[in-house]
C-alpha positions in Angstrom: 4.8 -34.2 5.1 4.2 -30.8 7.0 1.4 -30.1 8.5 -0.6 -27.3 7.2 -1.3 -25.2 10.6 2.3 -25.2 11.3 4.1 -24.6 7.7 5.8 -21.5 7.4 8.0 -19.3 5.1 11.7 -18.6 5.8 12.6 -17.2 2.6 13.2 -13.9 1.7 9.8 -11.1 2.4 8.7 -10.5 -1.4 5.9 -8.6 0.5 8.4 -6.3 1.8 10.7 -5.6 -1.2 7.0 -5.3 -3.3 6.0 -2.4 -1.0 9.0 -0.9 -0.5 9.0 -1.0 -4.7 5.2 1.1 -4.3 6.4 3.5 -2.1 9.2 4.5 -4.2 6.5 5.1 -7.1 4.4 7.1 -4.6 7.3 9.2 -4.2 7.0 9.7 -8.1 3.1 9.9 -8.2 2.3 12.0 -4.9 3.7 15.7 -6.2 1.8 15.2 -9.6 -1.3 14.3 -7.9 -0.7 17.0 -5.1 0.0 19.6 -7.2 -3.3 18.5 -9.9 -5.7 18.7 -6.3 -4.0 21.7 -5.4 -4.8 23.7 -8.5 -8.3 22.4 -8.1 -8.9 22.5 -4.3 -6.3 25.2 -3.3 -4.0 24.6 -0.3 -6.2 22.5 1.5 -6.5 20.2 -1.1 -3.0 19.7 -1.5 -2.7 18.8 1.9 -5.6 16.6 2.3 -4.0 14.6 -0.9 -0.7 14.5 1.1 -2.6 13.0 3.8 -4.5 10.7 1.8 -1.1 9.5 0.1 0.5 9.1 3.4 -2.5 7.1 4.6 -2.3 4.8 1.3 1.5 4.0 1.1 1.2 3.5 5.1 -1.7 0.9 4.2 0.9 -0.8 2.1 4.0 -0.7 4.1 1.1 -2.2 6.9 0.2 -4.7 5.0 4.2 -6.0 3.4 4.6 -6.3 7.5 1.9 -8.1 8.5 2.4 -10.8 5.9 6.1 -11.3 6.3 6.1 -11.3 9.8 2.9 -13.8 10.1 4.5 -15.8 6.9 7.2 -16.5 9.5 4.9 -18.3 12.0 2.5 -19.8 9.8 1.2 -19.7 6.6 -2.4 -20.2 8.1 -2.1 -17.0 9.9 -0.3 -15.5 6.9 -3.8 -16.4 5.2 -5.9 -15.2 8.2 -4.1 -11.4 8.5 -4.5 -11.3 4.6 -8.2 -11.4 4.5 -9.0 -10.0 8.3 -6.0 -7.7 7.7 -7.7 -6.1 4.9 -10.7 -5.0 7.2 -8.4 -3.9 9.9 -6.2 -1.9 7.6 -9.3 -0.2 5.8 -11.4 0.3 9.1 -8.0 2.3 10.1 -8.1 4.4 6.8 -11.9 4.8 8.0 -10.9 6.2 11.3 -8.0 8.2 9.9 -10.4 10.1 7.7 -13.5 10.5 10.5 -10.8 11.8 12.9 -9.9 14.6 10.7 -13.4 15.4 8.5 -13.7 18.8 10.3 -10.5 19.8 10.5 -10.1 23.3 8.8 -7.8 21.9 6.5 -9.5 18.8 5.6 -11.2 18.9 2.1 -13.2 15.5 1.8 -13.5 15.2 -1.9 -9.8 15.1 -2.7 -8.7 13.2 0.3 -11.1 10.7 -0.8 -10.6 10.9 -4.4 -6.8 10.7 -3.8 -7.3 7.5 -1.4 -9.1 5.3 -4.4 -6.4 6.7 -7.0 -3.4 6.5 -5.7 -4.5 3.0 -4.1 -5.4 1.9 -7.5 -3.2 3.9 -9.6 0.0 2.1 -7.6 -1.5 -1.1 -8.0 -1.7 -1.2 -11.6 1.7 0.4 -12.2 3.0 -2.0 -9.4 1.5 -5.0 -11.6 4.5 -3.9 -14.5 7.3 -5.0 -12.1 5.5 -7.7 -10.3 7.2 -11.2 -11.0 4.4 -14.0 -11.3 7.0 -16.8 -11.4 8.4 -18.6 -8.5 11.7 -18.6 -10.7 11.9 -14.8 -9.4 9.2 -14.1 -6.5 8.2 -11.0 -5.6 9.8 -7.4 -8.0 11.4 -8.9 -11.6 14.8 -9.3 -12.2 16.3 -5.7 -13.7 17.2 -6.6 -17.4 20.7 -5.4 -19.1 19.7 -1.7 -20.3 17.2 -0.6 -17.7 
């Protein structure tokens, strides 16, 4: 019997092939979204949303990291950079955004709107493709026809 402190994970990263999967759909998301906050908020708009995308799918790709490489090691620390990880990663969204709030292109209300959106927005379309089985861990298998 392993002991839990030292059990680890040397399968494949799920985590990494799950956010790889989300940035791909930010790719596919982030010129809609731009272009709506553009029309809205003008230039600067557009290019605070770019930030603010940038800034989301680098929270992901942050986060698939942490949890393969820690899975590796340990699953306790897996567990531990999960839930401390998550502070971390959104005290550095924090930072991101209060080192560039008077910038002169920097328009507050979309960069913020655009954080929570396309944070949730790729969550829920992420949840589609997600497999929930350990038959098939992490994206689901691609059927015949799709």
């Amino acid at each position: 019997m392993e002991d839990t402190l030292t059990a680890y994970d040397d399968g494949p990263a799920v985590e990494m092939a799950i956010a790889v999967d989300l940035l791909r759909r930010a790719l596919w998301a982030a010129p809609v979204l731009i272009a709506a906050f553009g029309a809205i908020w003008g230039l600067n708009g557009a290019i605070s949303t770019a930030y603010a995308v940038g800034l989301v799918t680098l929270n992901f790709l942050v986060a698939a990291a942490m949890l393969a490489w820690t899975a590796r090691i340990s699953l306790t620390l897996m567990m531990a950079s999960a839930m401390f990880g998550y502070l971390v990663r959104l005290g550095l969204i924090f930072v991101a955004v209060w080192l560039v709030r008077d910038a002169g292109w920097v328009e507050l209300v979309p960069m913020c709107l655009a954080i929570v959106i396309t944070h949730l927005g790729l969550l829920f379309w992420e949840m589609r493709y997600v497999s929930a089985t350990l038959a098939f861990p992490g994206l689901k298998p691609a059927t015949k026809g799709s």
